[in-house]
C-alpha positions as CSV (number, residue, x, y, z in Angstrom):
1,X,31.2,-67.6,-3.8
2,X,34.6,-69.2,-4.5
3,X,36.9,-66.5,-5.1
4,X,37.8,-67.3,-8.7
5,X,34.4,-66.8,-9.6
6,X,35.8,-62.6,-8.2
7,X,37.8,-62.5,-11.2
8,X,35.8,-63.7,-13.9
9,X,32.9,-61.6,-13.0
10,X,35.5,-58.3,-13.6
11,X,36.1,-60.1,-16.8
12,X,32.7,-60.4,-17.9
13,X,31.9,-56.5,-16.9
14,X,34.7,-56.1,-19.7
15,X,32.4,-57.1,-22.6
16,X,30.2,-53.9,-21.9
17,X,33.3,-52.0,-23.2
18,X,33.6,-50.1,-26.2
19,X,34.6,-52.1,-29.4
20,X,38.1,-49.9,-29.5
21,X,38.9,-50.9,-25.8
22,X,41.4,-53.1,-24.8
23,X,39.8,-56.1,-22.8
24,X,41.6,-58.5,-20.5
25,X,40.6,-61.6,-21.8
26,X,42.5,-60.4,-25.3
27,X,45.8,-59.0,-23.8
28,X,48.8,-60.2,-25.6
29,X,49.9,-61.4,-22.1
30,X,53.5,-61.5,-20.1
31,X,57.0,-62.3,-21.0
32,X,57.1,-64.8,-18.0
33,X,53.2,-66.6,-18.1
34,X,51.6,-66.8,-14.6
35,X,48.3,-68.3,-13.4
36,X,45.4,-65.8,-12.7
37,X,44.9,-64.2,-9.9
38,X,41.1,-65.4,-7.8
39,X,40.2,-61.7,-7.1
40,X,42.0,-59.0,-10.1
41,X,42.2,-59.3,-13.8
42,X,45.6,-59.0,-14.9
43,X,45.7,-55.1,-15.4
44,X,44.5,-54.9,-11.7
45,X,47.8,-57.2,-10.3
46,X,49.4,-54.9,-12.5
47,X,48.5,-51.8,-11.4
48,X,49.2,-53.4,-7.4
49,X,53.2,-54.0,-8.6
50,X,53.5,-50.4,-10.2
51,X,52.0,-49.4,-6.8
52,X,54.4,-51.4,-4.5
53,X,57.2,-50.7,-6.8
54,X,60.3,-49.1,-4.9
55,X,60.6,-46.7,-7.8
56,X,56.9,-45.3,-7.5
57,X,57.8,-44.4,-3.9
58,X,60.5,-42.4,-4.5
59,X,58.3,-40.2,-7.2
60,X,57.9,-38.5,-3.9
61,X,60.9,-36.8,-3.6
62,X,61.6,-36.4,-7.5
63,X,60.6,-33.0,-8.8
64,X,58.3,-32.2,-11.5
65,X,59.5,-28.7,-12.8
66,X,60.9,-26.5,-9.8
67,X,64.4,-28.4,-8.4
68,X,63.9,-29.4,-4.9
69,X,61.4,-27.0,-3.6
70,X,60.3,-25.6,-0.1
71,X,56.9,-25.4,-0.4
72,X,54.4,-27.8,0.6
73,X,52.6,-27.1,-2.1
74,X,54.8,-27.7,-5.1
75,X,53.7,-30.8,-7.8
76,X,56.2,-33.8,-7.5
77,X,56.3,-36.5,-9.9
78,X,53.9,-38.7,-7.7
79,X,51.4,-35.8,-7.0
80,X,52.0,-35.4,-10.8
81,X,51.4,-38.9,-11.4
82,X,48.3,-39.0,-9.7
83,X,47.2,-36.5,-11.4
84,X,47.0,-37.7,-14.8
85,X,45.9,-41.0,-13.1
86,X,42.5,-39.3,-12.1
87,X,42.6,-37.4,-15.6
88,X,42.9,-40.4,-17.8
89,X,40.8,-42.4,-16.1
90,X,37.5,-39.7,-16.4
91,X,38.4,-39.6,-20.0
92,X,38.4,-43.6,-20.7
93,X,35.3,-43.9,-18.5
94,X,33.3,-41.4,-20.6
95,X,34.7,-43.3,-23.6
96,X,33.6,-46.6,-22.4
97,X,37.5,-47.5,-22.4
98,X,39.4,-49.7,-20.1
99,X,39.9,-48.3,-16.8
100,X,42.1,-50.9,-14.9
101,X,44.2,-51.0,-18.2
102,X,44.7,-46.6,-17.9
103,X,45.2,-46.6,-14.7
104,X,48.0,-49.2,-14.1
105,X,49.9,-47.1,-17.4
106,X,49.3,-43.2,-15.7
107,X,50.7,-44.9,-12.6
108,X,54.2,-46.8,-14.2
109,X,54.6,-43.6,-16.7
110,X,56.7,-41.8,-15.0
111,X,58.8,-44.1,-13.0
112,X,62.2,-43.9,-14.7
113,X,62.2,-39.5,-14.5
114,X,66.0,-38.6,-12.8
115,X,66.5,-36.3,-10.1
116,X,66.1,-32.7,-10.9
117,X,63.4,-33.2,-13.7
118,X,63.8,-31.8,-17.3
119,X,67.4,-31.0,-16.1
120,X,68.4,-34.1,-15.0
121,X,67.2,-35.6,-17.8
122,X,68.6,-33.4,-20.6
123,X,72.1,-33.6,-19.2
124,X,72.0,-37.7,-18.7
125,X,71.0,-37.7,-22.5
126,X,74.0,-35.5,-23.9
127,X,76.5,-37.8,-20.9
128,X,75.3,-41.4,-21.9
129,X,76.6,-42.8,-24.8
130,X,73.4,-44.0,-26.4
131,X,71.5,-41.1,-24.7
132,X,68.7,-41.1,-22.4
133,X,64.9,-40.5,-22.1
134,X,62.6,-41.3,-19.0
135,X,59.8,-43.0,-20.9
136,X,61.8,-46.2,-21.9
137,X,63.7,-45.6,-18.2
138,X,60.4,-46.6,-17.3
139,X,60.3,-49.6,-19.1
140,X,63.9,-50.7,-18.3
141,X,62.9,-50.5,-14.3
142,X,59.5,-52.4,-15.0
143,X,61.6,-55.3,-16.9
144,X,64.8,-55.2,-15.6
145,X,65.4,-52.7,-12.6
146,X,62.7,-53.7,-10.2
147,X,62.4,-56.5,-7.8
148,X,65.9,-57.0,-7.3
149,X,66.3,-57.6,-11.1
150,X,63.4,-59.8,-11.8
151,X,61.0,-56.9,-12.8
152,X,57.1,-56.7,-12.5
153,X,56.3,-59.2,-15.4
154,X,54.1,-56.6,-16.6
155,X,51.3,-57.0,-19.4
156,X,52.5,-56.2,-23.2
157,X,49.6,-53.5,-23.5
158,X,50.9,-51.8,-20.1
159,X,54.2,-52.2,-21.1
160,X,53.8,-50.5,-24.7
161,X,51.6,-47.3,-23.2
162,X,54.4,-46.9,-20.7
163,X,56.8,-46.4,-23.5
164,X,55.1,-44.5,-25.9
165,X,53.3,-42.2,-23.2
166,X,55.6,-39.3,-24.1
167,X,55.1,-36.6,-26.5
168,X,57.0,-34.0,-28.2
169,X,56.9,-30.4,-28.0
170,X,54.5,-28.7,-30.6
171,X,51.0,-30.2,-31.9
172,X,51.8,-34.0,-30.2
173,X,48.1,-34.8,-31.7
174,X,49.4,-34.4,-35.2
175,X,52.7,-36.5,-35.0
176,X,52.6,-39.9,-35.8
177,X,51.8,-41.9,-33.3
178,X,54.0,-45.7,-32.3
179,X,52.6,-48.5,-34.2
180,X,49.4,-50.1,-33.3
181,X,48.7,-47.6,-29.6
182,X,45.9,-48.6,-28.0
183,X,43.0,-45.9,-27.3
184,X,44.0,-46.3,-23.6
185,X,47.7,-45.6,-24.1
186,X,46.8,-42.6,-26.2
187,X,44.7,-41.3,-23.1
188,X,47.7,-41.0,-21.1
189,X,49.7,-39.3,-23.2
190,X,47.1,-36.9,-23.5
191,X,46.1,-36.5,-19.7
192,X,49.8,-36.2,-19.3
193,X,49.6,-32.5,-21.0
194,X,46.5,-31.6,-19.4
195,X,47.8,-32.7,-16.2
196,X,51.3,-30.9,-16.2
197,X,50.0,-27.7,-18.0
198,X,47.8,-27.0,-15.2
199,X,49.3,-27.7,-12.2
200,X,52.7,-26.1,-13.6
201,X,50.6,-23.0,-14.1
202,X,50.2,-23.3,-10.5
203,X,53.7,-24.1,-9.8
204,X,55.0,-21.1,-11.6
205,X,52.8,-18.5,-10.3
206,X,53.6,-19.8,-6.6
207,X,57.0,-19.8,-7.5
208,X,57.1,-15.9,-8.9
209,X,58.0,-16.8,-12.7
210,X,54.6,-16.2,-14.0
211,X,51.3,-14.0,-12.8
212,X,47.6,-14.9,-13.8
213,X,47.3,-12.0,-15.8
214,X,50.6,-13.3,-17.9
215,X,48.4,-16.2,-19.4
216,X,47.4,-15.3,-22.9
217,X,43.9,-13.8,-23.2
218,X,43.0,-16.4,-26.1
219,X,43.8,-18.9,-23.0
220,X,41.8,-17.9,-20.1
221,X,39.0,-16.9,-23.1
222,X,38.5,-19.9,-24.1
223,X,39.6,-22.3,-20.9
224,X,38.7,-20.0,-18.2
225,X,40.8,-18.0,-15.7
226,X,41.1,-20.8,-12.9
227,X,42.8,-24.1,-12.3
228,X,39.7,-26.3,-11.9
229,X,37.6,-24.2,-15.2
230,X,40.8,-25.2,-17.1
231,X,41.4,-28.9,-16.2
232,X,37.4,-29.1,-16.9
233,X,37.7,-27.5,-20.5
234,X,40.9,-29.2,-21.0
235,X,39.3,-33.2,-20.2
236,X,36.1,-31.9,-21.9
237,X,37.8,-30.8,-25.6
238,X,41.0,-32.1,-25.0
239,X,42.1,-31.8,-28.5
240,X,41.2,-28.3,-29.6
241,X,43.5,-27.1,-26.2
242,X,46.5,-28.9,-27.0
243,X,48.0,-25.9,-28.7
244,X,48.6,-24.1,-25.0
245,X,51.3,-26.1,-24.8
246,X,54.1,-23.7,-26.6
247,X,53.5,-20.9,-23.6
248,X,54.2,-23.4,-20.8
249,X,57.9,-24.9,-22.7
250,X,58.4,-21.2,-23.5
251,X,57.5,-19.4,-20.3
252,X,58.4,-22.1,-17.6
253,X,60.1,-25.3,-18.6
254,X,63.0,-24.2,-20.5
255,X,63.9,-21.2,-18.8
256,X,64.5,-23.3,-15.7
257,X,67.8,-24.5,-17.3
258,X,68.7,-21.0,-17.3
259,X,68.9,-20.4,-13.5
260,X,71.0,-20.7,-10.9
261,X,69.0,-24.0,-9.8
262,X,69.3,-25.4,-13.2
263,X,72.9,-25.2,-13.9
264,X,73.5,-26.2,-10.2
265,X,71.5,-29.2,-11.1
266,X,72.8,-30.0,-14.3
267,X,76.9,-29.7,-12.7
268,X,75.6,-32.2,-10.3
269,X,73.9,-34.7,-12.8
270,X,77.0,-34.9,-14.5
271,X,79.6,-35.2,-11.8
272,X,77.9,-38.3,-9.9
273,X,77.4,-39.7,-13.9
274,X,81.5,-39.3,-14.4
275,X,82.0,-40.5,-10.5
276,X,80.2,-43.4,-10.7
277,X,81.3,-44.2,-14.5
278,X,85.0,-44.3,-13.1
279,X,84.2,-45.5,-9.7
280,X,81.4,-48.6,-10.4
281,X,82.9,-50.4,-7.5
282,X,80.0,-47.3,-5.3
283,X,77.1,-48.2,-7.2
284,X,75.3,-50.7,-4.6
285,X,75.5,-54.2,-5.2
286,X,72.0,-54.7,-7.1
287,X,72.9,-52.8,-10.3
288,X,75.5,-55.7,-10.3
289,X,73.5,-58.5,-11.3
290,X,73.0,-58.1,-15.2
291,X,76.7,-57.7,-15.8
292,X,76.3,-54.5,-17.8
293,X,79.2,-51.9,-18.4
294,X,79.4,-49.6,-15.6
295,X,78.0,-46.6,-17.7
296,X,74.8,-48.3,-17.8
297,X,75.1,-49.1,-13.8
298,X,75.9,-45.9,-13.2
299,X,72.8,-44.4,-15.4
300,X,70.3,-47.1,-13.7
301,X,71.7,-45.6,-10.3
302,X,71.8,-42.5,-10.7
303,X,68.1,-41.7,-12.8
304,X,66.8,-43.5,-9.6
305,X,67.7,-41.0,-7.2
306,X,65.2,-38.7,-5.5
307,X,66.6,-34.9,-5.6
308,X,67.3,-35.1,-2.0
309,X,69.3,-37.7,-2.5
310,X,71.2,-37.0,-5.5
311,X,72.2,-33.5,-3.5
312,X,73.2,-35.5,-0.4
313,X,75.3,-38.0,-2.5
314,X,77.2,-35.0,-4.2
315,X,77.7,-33.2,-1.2
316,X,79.1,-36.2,0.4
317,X,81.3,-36.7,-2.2
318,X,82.4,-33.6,-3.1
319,X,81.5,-30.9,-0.3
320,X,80.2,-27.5,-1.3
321,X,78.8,-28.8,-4.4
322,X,75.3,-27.4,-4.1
323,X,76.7,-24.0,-3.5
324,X,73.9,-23.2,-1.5
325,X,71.4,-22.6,-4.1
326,X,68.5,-24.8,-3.3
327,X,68.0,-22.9,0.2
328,X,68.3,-25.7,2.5
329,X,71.3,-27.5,4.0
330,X,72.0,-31.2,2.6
């Protein structure tokens, strides 16, 4: 078989689809045109470069909610990101949606988070002069950021459900939605929820902030009383559960500013934002290439930065920064 033949079989699969799917053969395409591959469709090579991407690597060592944890066991933004992965994709298969097209989106969605999760991005959006948000992050280090500033040359439709992939607090499902979202970019941002609702459950119960028993009764009534019960209610009847969302930004996410982590976090954020702002000459050598101002240099460098390395950086450059509050020595 001649290996081109590969690709155009996968291709031909697509037709079985559902009419609301997004199919291969009709993708509005890249910036940059490239010939096919033999053996992927186009949302498969994609999928490979989110993969291989430096920033996917480091999703690691970025936390999800709790900043810098011990535990093994604590969700990070790749664990996370995996997470909705496996999520979305059993929701577009039992919707006879495009699989290769959800999975290379649930992969690239979360690649432009900072260091210290909601923290880290709340205080780079009140430093930066035109603000800040991880979802178009993502986008700018798909474009711009990755490949030593030639980018992935990503499809549009992979593209568009990276940006639009997050959701505001509240009833998301009744907010209008970006122009023209495909059924499969809508999947992710719902698998999103279901993904971080759950596994921060877990997160916050290891980490002391919340007990079982504090879930509301209506919750565990209708979801059931476990992690896997509530992922498999959640994926089943996605939509009626969206509502649980309030406890979780109430209970967990935005009480995290509060604490001595969070303000720690935040001090640090914004002194290697104002160091590297008046200092551009430290930010390495690749951020150089665009010619930008050095606020947006400095905002590229620093929402890269695992934790671990955001707290070595600070320390270096200013020592006893920390203050010893993420109990482990930088």
């Amino acid at each position: 078989m001649l290996s081109h033949h590969v690709r155009l079989r996968l291709e031909q699969r697509e037709e079985s689809l559902s009419p609301y799917a997004i199919r291969v053969c009709a993708s509005q395409g890249r910036a940059i045109p490239e010939a096919p591959s033999p053996l992927r469709t186009d949302f498969q090579r994609d999928r490979d470069r989110i993969i291989h991407s430096k920033a996917f690597r480091r999703l690691k060592h970025k936390t999800q909610v709790f900043i810098a944890p011990l535990g093994d066991h604590f969700v990070t933004r790749l664990t996370h990101t995996l997470e909705v992965s496996q999520i979305a994709r059993t929701i577009a298969r039992a919707l006879n949606l495009n699989e290769d097209l959800e999975e290379a989106i649930t992969l690239g969605h979360d690649l432009g988070h900072t260091p210290f999760g909601h923290i880290g991005e709340e205080t780079l959006d009140q430093l930066a002069p035109t603000g800040f948000a991880h979802a178009p992050q993502s986008l700018r280090i798909v474009d711009t950021l990755e490949k030593d500033g030639q980018g992935l040359n990503l499809t549009w439709e992979v593209r568009q459900g990276i940006l639009s992939h997050s959701k505001p607090q509240g009833d998301f499902l009744d907010s209008a939605l970006p122009k023209n979202l495909t059924l499969e970019a809508q999947v992710c941002r719902l698998a999103d929820a279901v993904a971080y609702l759950n596994h921060d459950i877990g997160d916050a119960v290891r980490a002391g902030l919340l007990r079982e028993d504090d879930l509301p009764s209506s919750v565990t009534a209708l979801l059931g009383p476990g992690h896997a019960q509530r992922i498999d209610a959640l994926v089943t009847d996605v939509v009626e559960a969206s509502w649980v969302r309030a406890f979780m930004f109430e209970r967990v996410y935005l009480p995290t500013s509060h604490n001595p982590q969070g303000q720690k976090a935040r001090e640090i954020v914004a002194f290697l934002y104002g160091y590297y702002t008046a200092h551009p000459d430290q930010i390495p050598q690749e951020y150089w290439r665009r010619e930008e101002p050095p606020k947006r240099m400095a905002l590229d460098y620093l929402s890269g930065m695992t934790d671990h390395y955001a707290l070595r950086v600070a320390e270096e450059l200013c020592p006893g920064i920390s203050g010893g509050v993420f109990g482990w020595v930088v």
